[in-house]
C-alpha positions as CSV (number, residue, x, y, z in Angstrom):
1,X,134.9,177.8,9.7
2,X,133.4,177.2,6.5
3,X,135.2,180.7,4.7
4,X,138.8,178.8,6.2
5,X,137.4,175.6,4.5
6,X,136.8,177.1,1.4
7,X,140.1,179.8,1.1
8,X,142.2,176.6,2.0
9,X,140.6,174.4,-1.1
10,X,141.3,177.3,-3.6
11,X,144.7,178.2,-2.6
12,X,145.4,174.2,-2.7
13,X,143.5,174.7,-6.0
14,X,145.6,177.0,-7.0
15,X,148.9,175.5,-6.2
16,X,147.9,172.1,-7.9
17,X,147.2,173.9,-10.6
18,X,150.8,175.9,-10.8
19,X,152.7,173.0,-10.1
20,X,150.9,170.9,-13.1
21,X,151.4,173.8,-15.4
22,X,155.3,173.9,-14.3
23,X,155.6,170.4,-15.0
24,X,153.6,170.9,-18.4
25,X,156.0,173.6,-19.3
26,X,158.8,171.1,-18.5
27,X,157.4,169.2,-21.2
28,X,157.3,171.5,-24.0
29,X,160.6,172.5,-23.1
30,X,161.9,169.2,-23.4
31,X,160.0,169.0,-26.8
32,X,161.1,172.3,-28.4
33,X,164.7,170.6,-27.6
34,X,164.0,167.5,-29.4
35,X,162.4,169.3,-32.0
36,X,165.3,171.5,-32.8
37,X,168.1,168.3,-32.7
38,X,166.1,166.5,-35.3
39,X,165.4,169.1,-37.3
40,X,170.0,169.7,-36.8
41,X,170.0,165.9,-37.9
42,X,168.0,166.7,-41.1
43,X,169.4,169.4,-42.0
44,X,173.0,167.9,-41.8
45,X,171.6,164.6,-43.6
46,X,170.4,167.1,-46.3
47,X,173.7,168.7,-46.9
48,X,175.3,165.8,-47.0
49,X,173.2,164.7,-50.0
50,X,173.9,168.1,-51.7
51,X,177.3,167.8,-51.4
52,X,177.4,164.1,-53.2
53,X,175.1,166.1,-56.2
């Protein structure tokens, strides 16, 4: 009883522990695609000011 006790609190262990690194992942993901449209909007703001030099 007590090796089912303890396999059944690491695999739930284990599974909390995927499911908050998925959703972590989700979050960088969601930042690299931020990232990358401001960095668009600056660049487009900079050629902009290029063009009126």
């Amino acid at each position: 009883m007590k090796k089912l006790v303890t396999f059944l609190f690491l695999v739930l262990n284990v599974l909390s522990f995927s499911d908050t690194f998925n959703n972590n992942e989700d979050e960088r993901t969601i930042l690299k695609q931020e990232q990358r449209v401001e960095q668009e909007r600056l660049q487009k703001e900079f050629q902009k000011k290029r063009r009126r030099f």
